[in-house]
C-alpha positions as CSV (number, residue, x, y, z in Angstrom):
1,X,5.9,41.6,4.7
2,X,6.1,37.6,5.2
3,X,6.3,35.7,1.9
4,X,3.3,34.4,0.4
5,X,2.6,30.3,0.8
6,X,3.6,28.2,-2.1
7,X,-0.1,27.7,-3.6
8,X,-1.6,23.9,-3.1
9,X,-0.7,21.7,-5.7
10,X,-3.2,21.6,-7.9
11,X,-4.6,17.8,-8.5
12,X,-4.0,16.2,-11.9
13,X,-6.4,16.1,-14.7
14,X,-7.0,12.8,-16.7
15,X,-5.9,15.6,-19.8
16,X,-2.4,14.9,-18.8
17,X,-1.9,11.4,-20.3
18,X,-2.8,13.3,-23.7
19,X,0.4,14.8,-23.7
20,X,1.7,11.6,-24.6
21,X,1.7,10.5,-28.5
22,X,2.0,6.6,-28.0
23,X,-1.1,6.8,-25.3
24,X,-3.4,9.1,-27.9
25,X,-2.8,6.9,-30.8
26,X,-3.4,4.0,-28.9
27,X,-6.2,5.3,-27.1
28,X,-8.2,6.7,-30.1
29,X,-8.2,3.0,-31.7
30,X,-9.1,1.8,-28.6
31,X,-12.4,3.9,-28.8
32,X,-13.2,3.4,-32.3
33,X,-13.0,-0.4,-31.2
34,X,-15.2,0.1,-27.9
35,X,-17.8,1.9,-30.2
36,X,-18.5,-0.9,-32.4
37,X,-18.1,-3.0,-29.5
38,X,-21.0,-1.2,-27.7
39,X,-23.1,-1.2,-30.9
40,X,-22.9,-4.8,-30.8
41,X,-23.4,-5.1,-27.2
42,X,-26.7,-3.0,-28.2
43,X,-27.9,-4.8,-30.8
44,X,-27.3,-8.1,-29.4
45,X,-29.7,-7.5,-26.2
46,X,-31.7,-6.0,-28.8
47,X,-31.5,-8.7,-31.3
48,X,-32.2,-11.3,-28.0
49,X,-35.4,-9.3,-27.5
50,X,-37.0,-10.2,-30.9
51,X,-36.0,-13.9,-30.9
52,X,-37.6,-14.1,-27.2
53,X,-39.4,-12.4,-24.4
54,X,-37.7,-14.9,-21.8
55,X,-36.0,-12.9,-18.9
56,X,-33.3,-14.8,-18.2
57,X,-32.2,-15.8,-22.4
58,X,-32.3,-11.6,-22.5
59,X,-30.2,-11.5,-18.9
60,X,-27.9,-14.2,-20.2
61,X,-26.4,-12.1,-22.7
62,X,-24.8,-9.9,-20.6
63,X,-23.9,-12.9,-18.1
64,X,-22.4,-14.8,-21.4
65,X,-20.5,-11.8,-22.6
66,X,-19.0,-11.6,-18.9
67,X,-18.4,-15.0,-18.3
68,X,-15.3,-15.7,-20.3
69,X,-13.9,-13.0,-18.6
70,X,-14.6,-14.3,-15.1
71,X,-13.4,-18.0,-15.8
72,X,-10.1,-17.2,-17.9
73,X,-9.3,-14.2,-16.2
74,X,-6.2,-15.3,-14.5
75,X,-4.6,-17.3,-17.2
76,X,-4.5,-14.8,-19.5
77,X,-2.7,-12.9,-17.0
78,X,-0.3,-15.7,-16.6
79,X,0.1,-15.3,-20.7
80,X,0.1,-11.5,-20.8
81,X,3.3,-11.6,-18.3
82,X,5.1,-14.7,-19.5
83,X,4.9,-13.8,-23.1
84,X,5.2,-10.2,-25.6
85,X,2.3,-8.5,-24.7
86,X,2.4,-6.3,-28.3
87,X,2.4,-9.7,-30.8
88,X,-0.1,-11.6,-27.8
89,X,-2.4,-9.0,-28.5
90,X,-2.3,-7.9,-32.2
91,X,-3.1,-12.1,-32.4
92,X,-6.2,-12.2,-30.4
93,X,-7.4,-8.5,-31.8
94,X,-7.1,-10.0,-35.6
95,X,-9.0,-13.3,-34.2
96,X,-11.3,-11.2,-32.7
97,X,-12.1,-9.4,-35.9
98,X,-12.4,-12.6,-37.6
99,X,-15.3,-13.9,-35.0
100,X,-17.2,-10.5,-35.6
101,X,-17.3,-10.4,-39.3
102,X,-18.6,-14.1,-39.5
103,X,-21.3,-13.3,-37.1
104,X,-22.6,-10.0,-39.0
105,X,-22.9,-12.4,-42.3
106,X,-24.9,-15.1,-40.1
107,X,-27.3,-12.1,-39.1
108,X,-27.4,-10.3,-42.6
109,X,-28.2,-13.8,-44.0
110,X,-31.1,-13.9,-41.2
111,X,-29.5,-17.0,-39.9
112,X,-29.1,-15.6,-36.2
113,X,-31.1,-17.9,-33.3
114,X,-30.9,-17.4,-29.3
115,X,-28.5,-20.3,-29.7
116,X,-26.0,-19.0,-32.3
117,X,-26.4,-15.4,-30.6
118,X,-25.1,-16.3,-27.4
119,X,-22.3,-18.8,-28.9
120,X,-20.8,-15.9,-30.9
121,X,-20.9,-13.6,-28.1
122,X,-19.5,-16.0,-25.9
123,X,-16.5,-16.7,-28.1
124,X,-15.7,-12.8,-29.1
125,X,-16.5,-12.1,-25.6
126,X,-13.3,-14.8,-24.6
127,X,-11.0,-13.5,-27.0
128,X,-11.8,-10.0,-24.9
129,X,-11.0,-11.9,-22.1
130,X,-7.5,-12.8,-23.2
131,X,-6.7,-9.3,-23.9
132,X,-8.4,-7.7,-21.3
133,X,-5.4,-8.1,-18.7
134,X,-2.7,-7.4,-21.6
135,X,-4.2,-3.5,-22.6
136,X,-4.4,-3.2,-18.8
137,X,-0.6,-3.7,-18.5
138,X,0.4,-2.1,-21.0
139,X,-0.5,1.3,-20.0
140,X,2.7,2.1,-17.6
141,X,4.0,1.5,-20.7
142,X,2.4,4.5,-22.6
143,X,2.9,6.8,-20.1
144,X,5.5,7.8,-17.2
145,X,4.4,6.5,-13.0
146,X,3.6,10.1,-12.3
147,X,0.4,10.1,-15.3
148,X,-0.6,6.5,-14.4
149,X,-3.8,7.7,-12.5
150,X,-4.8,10.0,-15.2
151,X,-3.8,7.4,-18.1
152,X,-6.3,5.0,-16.0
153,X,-9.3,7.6,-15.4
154,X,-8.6,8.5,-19.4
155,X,-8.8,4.6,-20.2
156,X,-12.1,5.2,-18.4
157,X,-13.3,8.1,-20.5
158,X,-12.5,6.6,-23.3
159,X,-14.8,3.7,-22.6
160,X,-17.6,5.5,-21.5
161,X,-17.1,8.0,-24.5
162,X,-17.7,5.0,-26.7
163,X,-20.6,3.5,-24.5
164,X,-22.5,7.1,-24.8
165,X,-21.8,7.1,-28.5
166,X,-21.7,3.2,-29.2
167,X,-25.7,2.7,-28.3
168,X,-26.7,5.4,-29.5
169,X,-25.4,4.8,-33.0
170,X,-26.2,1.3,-33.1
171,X,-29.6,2.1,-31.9
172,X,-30.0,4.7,-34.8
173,X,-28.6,2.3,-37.4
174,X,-30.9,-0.7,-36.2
175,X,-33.9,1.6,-37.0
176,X,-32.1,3.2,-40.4
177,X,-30.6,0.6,-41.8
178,X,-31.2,-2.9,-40.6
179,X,-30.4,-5.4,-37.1
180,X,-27.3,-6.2,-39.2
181,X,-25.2,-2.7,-39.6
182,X,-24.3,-2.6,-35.7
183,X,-22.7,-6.4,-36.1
184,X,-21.0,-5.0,-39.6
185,X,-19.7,-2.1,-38.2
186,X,-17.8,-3.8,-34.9
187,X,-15.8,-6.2,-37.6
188,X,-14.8,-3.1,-39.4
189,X,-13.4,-1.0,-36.2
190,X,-11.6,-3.6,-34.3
191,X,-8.9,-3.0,-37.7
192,X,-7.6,0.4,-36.1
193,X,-6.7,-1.4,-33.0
194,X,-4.8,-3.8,-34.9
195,X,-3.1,-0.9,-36.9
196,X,-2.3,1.0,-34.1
197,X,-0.2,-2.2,-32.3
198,X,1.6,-2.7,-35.8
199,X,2.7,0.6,-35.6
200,X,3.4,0.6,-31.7
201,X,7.4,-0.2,-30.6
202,X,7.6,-0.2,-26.7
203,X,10.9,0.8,-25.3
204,X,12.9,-2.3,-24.8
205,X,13.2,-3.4,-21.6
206,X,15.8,-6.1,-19.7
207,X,15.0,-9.4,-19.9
208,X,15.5,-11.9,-17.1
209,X,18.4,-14.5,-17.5
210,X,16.1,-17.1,-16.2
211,X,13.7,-19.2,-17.9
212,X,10.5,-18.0,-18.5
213,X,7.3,-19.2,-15.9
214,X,5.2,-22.3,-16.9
215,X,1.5,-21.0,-17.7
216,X,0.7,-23.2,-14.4
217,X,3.2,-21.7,-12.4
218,X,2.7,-18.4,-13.3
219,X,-1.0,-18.2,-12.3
220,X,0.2,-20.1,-9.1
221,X,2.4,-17.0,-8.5
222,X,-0.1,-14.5,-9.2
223,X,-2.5,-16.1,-6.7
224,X,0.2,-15.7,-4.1
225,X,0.9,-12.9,-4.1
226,X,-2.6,-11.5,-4.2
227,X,-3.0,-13.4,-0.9
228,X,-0.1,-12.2,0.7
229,X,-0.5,-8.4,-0.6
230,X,-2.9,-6.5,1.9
231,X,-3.5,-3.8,-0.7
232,X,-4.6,-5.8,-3.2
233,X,-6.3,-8.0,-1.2
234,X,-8.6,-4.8,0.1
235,X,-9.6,-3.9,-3.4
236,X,-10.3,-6.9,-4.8
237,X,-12.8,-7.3,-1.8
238,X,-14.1,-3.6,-2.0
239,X,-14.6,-4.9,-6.1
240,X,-16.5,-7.7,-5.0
241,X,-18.6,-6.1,-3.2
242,X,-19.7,-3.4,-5.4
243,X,-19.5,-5.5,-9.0
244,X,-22.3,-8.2,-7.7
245,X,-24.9,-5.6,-7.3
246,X,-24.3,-2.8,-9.8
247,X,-24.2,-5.6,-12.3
248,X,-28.3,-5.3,-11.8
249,X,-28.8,-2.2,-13.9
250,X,-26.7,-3.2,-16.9
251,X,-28.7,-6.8,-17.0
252,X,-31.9,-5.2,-16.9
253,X,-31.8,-2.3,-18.8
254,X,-33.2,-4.0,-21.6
255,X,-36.7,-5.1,-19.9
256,X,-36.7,-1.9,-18.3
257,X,-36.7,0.1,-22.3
258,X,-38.7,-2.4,-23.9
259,X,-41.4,-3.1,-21.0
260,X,-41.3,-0.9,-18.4
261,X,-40.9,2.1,-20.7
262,X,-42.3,0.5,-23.8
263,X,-39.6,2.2,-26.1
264,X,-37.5,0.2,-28.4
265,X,-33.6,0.3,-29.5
266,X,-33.7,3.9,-30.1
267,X,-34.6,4.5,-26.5
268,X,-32.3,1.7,-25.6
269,X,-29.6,3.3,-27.1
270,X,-30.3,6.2,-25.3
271,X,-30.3,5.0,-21.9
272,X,-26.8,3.3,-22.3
273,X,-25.6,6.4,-24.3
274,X,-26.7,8.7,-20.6
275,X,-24.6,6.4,-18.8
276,X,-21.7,6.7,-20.7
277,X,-22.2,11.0,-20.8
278,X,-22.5,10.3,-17.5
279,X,-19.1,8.5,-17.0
280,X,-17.6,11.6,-19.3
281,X,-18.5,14.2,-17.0
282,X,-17.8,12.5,-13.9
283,X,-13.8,12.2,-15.2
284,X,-14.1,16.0,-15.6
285,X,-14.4,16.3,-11.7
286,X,-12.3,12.9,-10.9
287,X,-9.1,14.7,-10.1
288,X,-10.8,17.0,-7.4
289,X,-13.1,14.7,-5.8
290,X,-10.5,12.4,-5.2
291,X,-8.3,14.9,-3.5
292,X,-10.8,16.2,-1.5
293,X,-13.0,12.6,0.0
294,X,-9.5,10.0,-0.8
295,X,-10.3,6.7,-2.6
296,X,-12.1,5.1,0.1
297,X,-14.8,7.8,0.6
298,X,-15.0,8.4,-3.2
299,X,-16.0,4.6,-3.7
300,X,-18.6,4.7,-1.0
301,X,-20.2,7.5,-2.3
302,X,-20.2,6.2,-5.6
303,X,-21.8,3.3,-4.1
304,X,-25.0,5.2,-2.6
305,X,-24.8,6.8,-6.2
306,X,-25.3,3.8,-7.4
307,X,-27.8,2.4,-5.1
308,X,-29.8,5.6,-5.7
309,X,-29.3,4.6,-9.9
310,X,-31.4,1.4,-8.6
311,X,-34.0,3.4,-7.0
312,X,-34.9,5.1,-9.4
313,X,-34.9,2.1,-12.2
314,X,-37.5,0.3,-9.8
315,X,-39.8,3.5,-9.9
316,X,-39.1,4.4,-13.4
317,X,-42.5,4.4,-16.1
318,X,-41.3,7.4,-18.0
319,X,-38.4,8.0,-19.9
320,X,-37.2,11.2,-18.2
321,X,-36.9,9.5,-15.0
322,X,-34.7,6.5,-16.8
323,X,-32.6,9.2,-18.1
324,X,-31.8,10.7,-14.9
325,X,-31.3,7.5,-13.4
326,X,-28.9,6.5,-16.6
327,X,-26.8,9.9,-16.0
328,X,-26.5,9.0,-12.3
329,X,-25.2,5.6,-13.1
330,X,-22.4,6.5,-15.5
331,X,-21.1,9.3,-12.5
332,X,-21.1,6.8,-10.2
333,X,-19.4,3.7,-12.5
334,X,-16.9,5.9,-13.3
335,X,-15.9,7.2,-9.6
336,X,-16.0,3.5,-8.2
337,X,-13.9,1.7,-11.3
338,X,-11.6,4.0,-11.8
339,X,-10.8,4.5,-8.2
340,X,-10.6,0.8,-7.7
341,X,-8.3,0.2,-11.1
342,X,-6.5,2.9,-9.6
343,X,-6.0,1.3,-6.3
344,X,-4.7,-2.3,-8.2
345,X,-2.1,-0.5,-10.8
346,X,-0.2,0.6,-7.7
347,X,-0.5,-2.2,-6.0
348,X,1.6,-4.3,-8.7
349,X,5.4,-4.6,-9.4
350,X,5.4,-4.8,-12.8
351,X,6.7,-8.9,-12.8
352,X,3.2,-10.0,-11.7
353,X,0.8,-6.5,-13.0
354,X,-0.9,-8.7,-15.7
355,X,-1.8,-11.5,-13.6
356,X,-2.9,-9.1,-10.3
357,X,-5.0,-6.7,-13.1
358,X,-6.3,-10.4,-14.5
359,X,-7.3,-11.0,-10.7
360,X,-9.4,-7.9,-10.5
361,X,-10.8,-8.3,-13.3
362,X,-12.3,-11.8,-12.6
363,X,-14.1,-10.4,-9.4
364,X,-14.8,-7.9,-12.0
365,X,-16.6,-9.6,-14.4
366,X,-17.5,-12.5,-12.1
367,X,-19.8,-10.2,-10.0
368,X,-21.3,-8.9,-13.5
369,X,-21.8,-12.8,-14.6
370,X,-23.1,-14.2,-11.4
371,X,-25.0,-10.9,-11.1
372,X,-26.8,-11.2,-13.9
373,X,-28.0,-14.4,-13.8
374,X,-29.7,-13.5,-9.9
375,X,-30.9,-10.2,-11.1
376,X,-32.4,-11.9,-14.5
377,X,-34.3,-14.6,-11.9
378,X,-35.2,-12.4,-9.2
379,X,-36.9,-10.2,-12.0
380,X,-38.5,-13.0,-13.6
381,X,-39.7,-14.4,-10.8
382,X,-40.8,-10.7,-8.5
383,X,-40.5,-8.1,-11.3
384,X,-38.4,-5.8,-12.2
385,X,-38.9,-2.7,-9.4
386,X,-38.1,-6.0,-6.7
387,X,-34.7,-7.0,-8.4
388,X,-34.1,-3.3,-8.1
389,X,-34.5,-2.4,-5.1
390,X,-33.0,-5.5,-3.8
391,X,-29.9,-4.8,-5.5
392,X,-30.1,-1.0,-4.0
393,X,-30.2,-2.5,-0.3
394,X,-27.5,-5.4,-1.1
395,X,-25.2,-2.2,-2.4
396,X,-25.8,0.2,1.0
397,X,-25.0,-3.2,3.3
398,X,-22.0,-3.7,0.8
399,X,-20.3,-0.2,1.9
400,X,-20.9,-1.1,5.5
401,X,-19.3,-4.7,5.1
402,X,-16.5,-3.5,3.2
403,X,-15.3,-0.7,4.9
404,X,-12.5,-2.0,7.2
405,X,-10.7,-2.8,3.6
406,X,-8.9,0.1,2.6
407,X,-7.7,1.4,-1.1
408,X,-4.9,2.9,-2.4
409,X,-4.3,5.5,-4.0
410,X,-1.3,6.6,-6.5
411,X,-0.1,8.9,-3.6
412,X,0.3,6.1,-1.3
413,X,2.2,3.2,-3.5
414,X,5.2,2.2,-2.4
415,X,8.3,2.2,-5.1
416,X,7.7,-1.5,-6.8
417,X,10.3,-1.0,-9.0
418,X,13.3,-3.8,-8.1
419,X,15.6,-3.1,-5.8
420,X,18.1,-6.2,-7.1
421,X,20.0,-5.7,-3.3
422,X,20.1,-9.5,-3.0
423,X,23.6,-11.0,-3.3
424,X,23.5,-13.5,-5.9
425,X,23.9,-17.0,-4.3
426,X,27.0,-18.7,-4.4
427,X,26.4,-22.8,-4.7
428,X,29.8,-25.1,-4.8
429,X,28.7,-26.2,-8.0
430,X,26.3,-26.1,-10.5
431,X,22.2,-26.8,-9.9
432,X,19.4,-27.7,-12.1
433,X,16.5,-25.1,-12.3
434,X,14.2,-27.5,-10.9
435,X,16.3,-29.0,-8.2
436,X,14.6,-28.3,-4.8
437,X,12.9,-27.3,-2.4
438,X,14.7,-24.6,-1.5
439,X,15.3,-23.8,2.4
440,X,17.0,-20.4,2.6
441,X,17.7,-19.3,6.6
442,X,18.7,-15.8,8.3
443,X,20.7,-16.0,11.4
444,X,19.6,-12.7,13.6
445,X,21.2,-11.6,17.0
446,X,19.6,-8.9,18.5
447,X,19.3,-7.9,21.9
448,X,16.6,-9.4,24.3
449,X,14.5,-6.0,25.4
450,X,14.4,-5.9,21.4
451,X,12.7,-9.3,21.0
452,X,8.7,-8.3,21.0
453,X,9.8,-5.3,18.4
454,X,12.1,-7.3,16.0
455,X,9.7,-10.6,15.8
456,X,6.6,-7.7,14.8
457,X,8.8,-6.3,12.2
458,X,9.1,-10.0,10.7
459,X,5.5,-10.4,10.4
460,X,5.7,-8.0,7.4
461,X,8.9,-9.4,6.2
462,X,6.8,-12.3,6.1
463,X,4.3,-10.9,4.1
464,X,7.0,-10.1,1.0
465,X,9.0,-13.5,1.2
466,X,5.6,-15.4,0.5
467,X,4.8,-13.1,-1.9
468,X,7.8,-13.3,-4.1
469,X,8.1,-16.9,-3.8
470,X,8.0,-18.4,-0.4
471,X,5.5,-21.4,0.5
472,X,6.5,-21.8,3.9
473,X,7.7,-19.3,6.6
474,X,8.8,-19.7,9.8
475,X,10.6,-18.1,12.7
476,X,12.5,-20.0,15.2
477,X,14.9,-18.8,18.5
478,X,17.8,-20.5,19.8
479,X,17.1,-21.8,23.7
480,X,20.3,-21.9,24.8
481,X,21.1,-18.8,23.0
482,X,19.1,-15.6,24.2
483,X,18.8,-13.2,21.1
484,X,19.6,-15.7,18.3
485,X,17.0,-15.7,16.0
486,X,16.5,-17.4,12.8
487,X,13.9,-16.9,10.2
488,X,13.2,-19.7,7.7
489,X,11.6,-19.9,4.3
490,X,10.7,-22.5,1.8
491,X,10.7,-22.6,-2.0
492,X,9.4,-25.0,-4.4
493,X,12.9,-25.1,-6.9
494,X,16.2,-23.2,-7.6
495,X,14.7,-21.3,-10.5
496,X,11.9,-19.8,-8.2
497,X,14.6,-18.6,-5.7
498,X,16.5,-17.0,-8.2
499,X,13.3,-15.4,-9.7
500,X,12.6,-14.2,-5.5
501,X,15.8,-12.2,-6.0
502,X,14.6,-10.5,-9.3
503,X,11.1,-9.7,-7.9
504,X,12.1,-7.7,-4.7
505,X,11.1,-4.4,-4.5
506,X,12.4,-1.0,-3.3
507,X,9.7,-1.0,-0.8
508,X,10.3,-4.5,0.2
509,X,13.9,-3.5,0.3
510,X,12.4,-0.8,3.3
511,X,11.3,-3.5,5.0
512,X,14.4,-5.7,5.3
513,X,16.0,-2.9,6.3
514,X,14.1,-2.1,8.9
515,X,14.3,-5.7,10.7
516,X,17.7,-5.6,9.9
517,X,18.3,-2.4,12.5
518,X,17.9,-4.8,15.0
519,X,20.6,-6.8,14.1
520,X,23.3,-6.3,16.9
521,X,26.8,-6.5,14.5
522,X,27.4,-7.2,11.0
523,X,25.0,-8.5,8.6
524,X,22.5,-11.2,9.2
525,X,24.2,-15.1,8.1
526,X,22.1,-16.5,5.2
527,X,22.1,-20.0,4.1
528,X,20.8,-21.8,1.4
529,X,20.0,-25.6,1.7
530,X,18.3,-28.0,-0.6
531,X,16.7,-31.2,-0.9
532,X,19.3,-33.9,-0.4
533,X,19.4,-36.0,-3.9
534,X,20.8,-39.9,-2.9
């Protein structure tokens, strides 16, 4: 009798990043937090829709709570990784708290104007934005590389947990107790967040020798090297594509309660509450539909789920139908963001993760802004079903366009943790930081049949020299020399070259080594020259 197969691996379940304490205590602030942070995104719309009937004022709150996000992005990635991302955030979260309690007095003393509303949303909604990129690189730190996706699809059910409860209270305690309770209650739970980051201690971790980034240079740096990172690249597009016309639904589903439905904040609260059950359910089935389609068909058919959210939202009149359409909505949202957070995690090394998650959430919460705003005028302008079912065909013709971009998932990162294989350089005598630029060159002799194959395996070295540092890349062959090859690369200063050799990875370390198999005897001759100083 043969032996019997090993059994498939079974996929992982978001459950898994439970089993860590740090990640649960953490995480269960962070939803008390998002639930008063979804009562006030409630009540605000709500509150817009009694101080004015206009469209685009109601639209622009949820462009104005996405717009901070959008335009400051980046440099609070640049922040998050230059400085403690623990005492960064327990600042912002205690300003944040601040911001909210001042509002719900301006609202309790029946002070609260379109004007003042959006002002105070757009100022709590920045100091979101300078954490936003922080909480998202923080999480390898909560859990160990093999939980990571289930950490990130549990982040996700956490905030969709909150969204189908957050609503739902707020709309309950709008018609119980008052406009101002949702506003009151968001000051209060933002203080378990800043308890829980008190009470945190990450593991300590090496510092570098060198001096820390400028704020300018670091964003510079993150901007490289999502342009000269294919994976990331691909999901920030795929993001792009899919944030611009989902944003539709959330920007209208106030009109669509109030005026398509004629309900009020009790029904509103409903509808964003569906979503988020939605959301909650979908994790339940993540693991396995993600084995079974891969990222790339998991975020197309979230897509057409979403598209068909749309469809249904332009023929909705009755509240059954906007349910349905609701539920729909959070299955898809969750499928599509937490396969593309998924796909940007792994695509980081953890010197530059802030600024690359601060990247994707710009195209993020830029396609949600600039969304908004279009959606808001397009309904004003055509009605409501139009802006829907515009949005529905925009998202189908997105899947199409963006297809040729593939994701990644956590099964197909490379090891990003350093390698540190690069001998230190050796200079005659001291140099300042900032002395440069920097020409570094690698002599090469290979043999000539090897030529076409050696110069292709470059192009990727290419890839990781300009993304760790380079600004300039070149390869060059000697004509009276068959086989010697050099490859060149320019960097703005000392400092930065140094930082290239603390930022190369064990899958850039691959790489070298497999141009370096061409190399005939011996190890490739490097050089280091700089700027001449009269």
């Amino acid at each position: 009798m043969s032996a019997a197969a090993d059994p498939k691996p079974q996929p992982a379940s978001f459950r898994a990043a439970f089993l860590h304490r740090t990640f649960v205590v953490i995480w269960t602030a962070t939803v008390v937090s998002n639930v008063g942070s979804w009562m006030y995104s409630a009540a605000s719309a709500w509150l817009m829709t009694t101080l004015t009937q206009d469209a685009v004022l109601i639209a622009l709150v949820q462009a104005v709570s996405n717009l901070p996000v959008f335009l400051f992005a980046l440099p609070a990635g640049a922040l998050a990784d230059v400085f403690d991302k623990r005492k960064f955030l327990l600042v912002l979260e205690s300003l944040t708290t601040v911001f909210a309690a001042i509002f719900a007095v301006i609202v309790w003393l029946g002070l609260a104007t379109p004007v003042n509303l959006l002002l105070f949303t757009l100022i709590i909604s920045l100091f979101g934005a300078l954490t936003t990129p922080a909480w998202q690189a923080v999480v390898p730190q909560l859990v160990p590389r093999k939980d990571l996706a289930a950490a990130v699809t549990a982040n996700g059910v956490g905030i969709n947990v909150s969204r189908a409860i957050g609503p739902a209270i707020g709309g309950a305690a709008i018609a119980g107790l008052g406009i101002t309770s949702p506003f009151v209650v968001n000051a209060i739970s933002n203080l378990g967040v800043i308890g829980s980051l008190i009470w945190w201690r990450p593991a300590k971790t090496t510092h570098s020798p060198l001096r820390s980034e400028s704020i300018g240079g670091a964003m510079a740096a993150g901007l490289r090297y999502a342009r000269n990172s294919p994976p990331l690249r691909a999901t920030l597009i795929r993001a792009a594509g899919f944030f611009l016309f989902a944003s539709a639904y959330w920007a209208l589903l106030p009109l669509v309660a109030k005026t398509r439905l004629a309900g009020g904040a009790e029904l509103y609260g409903v509808l964003l509450g569906a979503i988020g059950a939605g959301a909650v359910a979908g994790a339940f089935a993540m693991a396995r539909l993600k084995a079974r389609l891969g990222p790339d068909r998991l975020m197309a058919a979230g897509m057409l789920g979403t598209a068909a959210t749309l469809v249904l939202y332009g023929f909705a009149r009755d509240p059954v139908t906007a349910f349905l359409a609701s539920v729909l909505a959070g299955i898809s949202w969750i499928a599509v963001l937490a396969t593309l957070t998924v796909s940007t995690q792994v695509s980081l090394p953890d010197w530059v993760r802030a600024r690359g998650l601060a990247l994707f959430t710009t195209v993020y919460f830029g396609g949600l802004t600039i969304g908004s705003v279009i959606w808001g005028k397009l309904a004003t302008d055509y009605g409501l079903p139009a802006a829907h079912f515009v949005a529905a065909a925009g998202m189908v013709a997105a899947i199409a366009l963006t297809w040729r971009w593939k994701l990644q998932g956590d099964e197909d990162a490379g090891d990003l943790m350093p390698s540190m294989h690069w001998p230190a350089p050796a200079p005659s005598e001291p140099i300042q930081d900032d002395r440069g630029p920097v020409l570094i060159t690698v002599e090469y002799q290979v043999r000539p049949k090897d030529r076409a194959a050696f110069l292709e395996a470059l192009q990727d070295l290419k890839l990781e020299r300009r993304r760790d540092g380079a600004y300039r890349w070149g390869v060059y062959e000697d004509v009276a020399n068959q086989g010697r090859i050099i490859e060149t690369f320019l960097v703005a200063s000392w400092i930065e070259h140094l930082r290239q050799h603390e930022r190369v990875t064990n899958a850039d370390l691959v790489i070298q080594s497999y141009a370096r198999k061409f190399q005939l005897e011996g190890e490739p001759k490097v050089t280091h020259l700089i700027a001449a100083e009269p």
